[in-house]
Structures are given as structure tokens and as C-alpha cells.
C-alpha positions in Angstrom: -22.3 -2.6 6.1 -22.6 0.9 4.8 -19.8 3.1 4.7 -20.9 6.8 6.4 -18.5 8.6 3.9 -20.5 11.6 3.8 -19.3 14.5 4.6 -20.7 17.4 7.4 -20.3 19.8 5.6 -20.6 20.6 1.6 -16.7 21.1 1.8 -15.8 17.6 3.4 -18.2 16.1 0.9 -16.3 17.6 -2.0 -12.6 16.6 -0.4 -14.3 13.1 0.0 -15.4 12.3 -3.3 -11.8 14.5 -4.8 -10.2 11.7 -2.9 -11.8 8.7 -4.2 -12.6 10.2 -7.7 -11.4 8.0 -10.9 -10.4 4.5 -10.5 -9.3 4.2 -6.4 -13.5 4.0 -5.1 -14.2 2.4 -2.1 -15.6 -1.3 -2.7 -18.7 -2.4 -3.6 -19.0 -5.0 -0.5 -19.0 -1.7 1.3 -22.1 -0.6 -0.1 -24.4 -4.0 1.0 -27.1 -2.8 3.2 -27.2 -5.2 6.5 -23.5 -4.8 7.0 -23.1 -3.0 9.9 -21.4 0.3 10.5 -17.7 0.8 10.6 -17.0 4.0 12.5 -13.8 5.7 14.0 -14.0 7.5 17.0 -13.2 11.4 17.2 -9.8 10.1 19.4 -8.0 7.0 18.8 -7.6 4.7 22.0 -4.6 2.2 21.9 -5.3 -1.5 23.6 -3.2 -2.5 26.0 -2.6 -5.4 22.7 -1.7 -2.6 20.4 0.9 -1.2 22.9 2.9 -4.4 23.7 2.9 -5.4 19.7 4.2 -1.9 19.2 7.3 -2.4 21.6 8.2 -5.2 19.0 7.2 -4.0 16.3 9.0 -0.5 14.6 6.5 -0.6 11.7 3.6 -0.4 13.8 5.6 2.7 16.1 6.3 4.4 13.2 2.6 4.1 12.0 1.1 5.1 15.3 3.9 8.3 15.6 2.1 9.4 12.3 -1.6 8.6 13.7 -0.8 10.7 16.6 -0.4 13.4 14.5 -3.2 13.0 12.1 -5.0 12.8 15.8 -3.9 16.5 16.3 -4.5 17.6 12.9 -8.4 16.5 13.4 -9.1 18.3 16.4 -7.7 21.8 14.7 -10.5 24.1 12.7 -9.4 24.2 9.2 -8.9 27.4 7.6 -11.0 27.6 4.8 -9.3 30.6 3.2 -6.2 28.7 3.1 -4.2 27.5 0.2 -5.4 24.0 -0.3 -2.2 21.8 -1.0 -2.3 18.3 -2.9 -1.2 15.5 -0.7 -0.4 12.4 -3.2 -2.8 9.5 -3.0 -1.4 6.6 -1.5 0.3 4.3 -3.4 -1.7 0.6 -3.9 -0.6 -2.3 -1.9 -0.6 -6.3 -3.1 1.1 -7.3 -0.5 4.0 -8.2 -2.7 6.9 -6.8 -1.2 6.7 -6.2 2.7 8.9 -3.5 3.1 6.3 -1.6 1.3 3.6 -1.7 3.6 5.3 0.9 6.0 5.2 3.7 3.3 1.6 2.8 2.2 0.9 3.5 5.9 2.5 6.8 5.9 0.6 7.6 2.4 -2.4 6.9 4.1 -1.9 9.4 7.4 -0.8 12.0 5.2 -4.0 12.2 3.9 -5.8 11.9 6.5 -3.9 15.0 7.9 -4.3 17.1 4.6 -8.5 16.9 5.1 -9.0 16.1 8.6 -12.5 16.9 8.4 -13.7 14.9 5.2 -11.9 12.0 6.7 -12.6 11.9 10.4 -15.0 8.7 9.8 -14.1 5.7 8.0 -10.6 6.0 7.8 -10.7 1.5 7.3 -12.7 2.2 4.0 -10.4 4.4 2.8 -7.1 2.6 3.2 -8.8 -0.4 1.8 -9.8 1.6 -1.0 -6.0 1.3 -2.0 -5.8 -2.4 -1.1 -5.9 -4.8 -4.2 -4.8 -8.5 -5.0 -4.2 -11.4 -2.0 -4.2 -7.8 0.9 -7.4 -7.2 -0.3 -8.8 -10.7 -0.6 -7.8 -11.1 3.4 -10.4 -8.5 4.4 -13.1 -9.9 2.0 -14.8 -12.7 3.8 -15.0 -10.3 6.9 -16.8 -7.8 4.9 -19.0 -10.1 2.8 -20.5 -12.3 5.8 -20.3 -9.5 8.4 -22.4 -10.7 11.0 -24.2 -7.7 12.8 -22.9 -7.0 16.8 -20.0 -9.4 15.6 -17.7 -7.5 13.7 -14.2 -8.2 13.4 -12.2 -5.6 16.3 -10.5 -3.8 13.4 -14.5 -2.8 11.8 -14.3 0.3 14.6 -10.6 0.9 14.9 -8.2 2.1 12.9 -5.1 1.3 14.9 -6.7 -2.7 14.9 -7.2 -2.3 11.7 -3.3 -1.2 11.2 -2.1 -3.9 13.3 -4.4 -6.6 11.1 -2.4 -5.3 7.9 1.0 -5.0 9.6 0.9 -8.8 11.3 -0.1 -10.4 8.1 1.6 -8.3 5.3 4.4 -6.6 6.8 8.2 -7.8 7.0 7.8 -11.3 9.3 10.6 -10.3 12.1 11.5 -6.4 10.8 14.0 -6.2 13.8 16.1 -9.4 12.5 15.5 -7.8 9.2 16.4 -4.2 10.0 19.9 -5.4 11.7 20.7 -7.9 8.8 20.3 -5.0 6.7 22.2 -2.8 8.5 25.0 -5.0 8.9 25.8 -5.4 4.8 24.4 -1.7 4.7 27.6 -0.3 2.4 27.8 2.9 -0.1 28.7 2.2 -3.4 31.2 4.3 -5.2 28.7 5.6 -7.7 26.5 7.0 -5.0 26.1 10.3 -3.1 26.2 9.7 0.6 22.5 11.0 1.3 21.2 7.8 -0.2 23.5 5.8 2.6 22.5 8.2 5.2 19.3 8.0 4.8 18.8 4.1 4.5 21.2 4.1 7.8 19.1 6.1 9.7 15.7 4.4 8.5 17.3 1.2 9.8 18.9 2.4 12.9 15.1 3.3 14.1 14.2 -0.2 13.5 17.0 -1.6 15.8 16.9 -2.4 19.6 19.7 -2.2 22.2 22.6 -0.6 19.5 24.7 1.9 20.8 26.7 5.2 19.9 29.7 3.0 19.7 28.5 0.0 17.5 26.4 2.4 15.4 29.4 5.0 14.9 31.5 1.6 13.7 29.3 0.5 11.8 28.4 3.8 9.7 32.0 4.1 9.1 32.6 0.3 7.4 30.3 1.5 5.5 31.8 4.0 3.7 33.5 3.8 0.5 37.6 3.6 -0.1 37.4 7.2 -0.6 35.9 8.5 2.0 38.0 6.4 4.6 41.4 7.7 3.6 40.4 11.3 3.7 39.0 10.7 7.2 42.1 8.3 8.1 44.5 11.2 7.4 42.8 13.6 10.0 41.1 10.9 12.6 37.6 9.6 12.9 35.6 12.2 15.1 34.3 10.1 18.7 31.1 11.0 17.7 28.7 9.6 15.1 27.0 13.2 14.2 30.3 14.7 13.5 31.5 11.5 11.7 28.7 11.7 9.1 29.2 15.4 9.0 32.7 15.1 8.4 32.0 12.3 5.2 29.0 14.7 4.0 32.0 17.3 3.9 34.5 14.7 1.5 31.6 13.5 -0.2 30.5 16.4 -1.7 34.5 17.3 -2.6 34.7 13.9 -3.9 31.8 14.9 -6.3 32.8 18.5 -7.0 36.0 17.4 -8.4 34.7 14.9 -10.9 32.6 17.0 -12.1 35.3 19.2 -12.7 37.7 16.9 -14.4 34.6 16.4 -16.6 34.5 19.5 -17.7 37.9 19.9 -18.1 38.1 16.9 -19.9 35.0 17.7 -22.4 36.8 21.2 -22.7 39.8 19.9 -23.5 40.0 16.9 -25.6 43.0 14.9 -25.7 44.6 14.2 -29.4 43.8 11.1 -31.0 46.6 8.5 -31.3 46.2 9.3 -35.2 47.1 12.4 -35.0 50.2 11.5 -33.3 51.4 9.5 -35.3 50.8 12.0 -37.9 
């Protein structure tokens, strides 16, 4: 099966082999001849499959959010007298640890947004470019004894090819996951509250039937001691937008006057309990 990796123009050809220059190439089983073609289409089409297993699945929604975009992206003329930007490559995935398949994913799409053109084809090569250990190994036997007309359904699609990865590799029941992690979801004193805002909200879009009310108790158990008795001495705001503005607010107080003390403290040292006594 030889990968079409070539670029239409002497541009896409450069962005292609930029991308996979150094030690991230595509593999070798790529390069057999007799393989077959793996091709994406010029627009993704979802399978009535791919639509149900996205209802259930967050990782997948999330995924195909960013695909629609990179969609759009392809279909744009590129600029050529633009400023280029550098998009990072995408982290490799081992399959490992789960919950790290969703940002590989996103890795992956933001690539494919930043050059549209040199990767319009093939986009299955390149994200198993960045495969390696037992996620890697899973795709082998399909691409060693590819049998021609009888390709595996994610060869030719990229959202198939997603949804191989995801049901495989990805968390086993993300929902269950997502609320058991929301549920001991707690700041620690040491932290800023954008790291617990952040990891709320990234597990509030993986949660089904929760609303303003449970989510709006739940934020607040989640605060720190701190942060509590400043709101308990002016009342919780009804809503959950105003209630994390309102700890943003203390929190960043909270920070601004230990940083003060600080200075205060390295400004003004206290005497020693020798020269006291002295």
C-alpha cells in the first residue's frame, strides 16, 4: 500500500516532508508496493456508526468538533504571502495512559489545519507516523497483510480511523470517568484557581444530564477554606458564571497578599532569638 504523500504543488511537498523530517517518518510497511491506496476524501462523511458512537462518546465529539474545522480550513486558498506559523508536532502516543489520547487527537488536527494543502491526503499515515509501542502494533497486521479491495473501513477514512484508536486506546467508559473525577475534583491550597477551572470545565463537557444547579454545587465544594469564607460573608451568587467570577476575584487577592507579606517579610527580617537575648 503506497502512501500518496506527495504534494500538488512544490510548496505542499516542502510542508510535507518539514512535517515528517528527523525521526517521526511515516513507516516503512507504508512503502510496500501491492498495498493498496489509503486516501481521504476532499470532505469527511460521518457513518450513521460514527454518529451514534459519538453521542456516547465525548472524546470522539471533541475530536470530530476539531475535524470539522480542519474541514473548513482545507477548502480555504492559502495565502502564500502569509506569515507561516509553527504548529507543534504532535506528541507520540503508546497507548499508556488513556486520557492522553484526546490531546494527541487535537495535536494531530492542528496540524492538519496549519497546512491544509500538504495534508489533504493521507491524514491515517500521518497520525500513525506518531503512533509507537502496543498503539502502533494494533494497526500492523492490517497494514502488513492488506489484502487489495479488502481494506480495513478506517484505510479511506479518517474519522474510522479516529474511532479505531478511540474504542481501543481511549478511557474504557470516559463518562463514568469524567463524573468520578468531577466529583473528588477539589483545589488545593497551593494552587491558583485557573488550574481548577480549567480541569472543571474539561470534565463538565464530558458529563451528560448535569445541571446549573448540581454543577454550581459542585464547583463550590470544591473550593478551598479560603475561598469559601470570603464568599460566605457576602452570599454565593445563583449563578455558576458569577460564582467562579466572584472566586477568580478572591483568588487573585488571596495571592496578591502573600506575595506581599513576602516581601515585607524578606524586607524586613525579624531579629534572631540571639539577638534578643543579647
Amino acid at each position: 500500500m503506497q502512501m500518496h504523500l506527495h504534494a500538488h504543488t512544490q510548496t505542499e511537498r516542502e510542508d510535507t516532508e518539514h512535517f515528517l523530517s528527523g525521526s517521526h517518518q511515516i513507516p516503512s510497511v507504508w512503502k510496500m508496493p501491492n498495498l493498496g491506496l489509503l486516501t481521504v476524501p476532499g470532505v469527511m462523511t460521518q457513518t450513521l456508526t460514527t454518529q451514534i458512537m459519538m453521542m456516547d462518546n465525548p472524546l470522539l465529539a471533541l475530536t470530530n468538533t476539531i475535524t470539522r474545522l480542519s474541514n473548513t480550513t482545507r477548502h480555504r486558498p492559502e495565502d502564500s504571502g502569509a506569515a507561516c506559523t509553527k504548529v507543534r508536532e504532535p506528541d507520540t502516543f503508546d497507548s499508556m495512559d488513556p486520557k492522553k489520547l484526546c490531546e494527541f487527537l487535537v495535536q494531530c488536527e492542528l496540524n492538519f489545519c496549519d497546512r491544509p494543502q500538504a495534508f489533504r491526503l493521507d491524514l491515517q499515515g500521518i497520525a500513525l507516523s506518531f503512533l509507537k509501542g502496543i498503539a502502533l502494533a494494533w494497526f500492523e497486521p492490517d497494514l502488513l497483510n492488506a489484502i487489495p479491495g479488502a481494506e480495513p473501513t478506517w484505510a479511506d477514512d479518517y474519522s474510522e480511523f479516529v474511532i479505531e484508536l478511540t474504542t481501543n486506546f481511549g478511557p474504557h467508559d470516559p463518562v463514568s470517568n469524567a463524573e468520578h473525577q468531577l466529583d473528588n475534583l477539589s483545589m488545593k491550597d497551593g494552587n491558583c484557581i485557573n488550574k481548577y477551572i480549567v480541569e472543571f470545565n474539561r470534565l463538565t463537557t464530558q458529563v451528560c444530564g448535569y445541571g446549573e444547579g448540581a454543577l454550581h454545587h459542585m464547583f463550590y465544594n470544591g473550593l478551598p477554606d479560603h475561598i469559601k469564607d470570603k464568599i460566605a460573608r457576602v452570599g454565593k451568587p445563583p449563578r455558576l458564571v458569577d460564582l467562579r467570577t466572584m472566586a477568580q476575584g478572591i483568588d487573585v487577592r488571596y495571592w496578591e497578599c502573600k506575595s506581599e507579606i513576602a516581601r515585607q517579610t524578606k524586607n524586613n527580617p525579624q531579629p534572631s532569638s540571639l539577638s534578643k537575648q543579647s
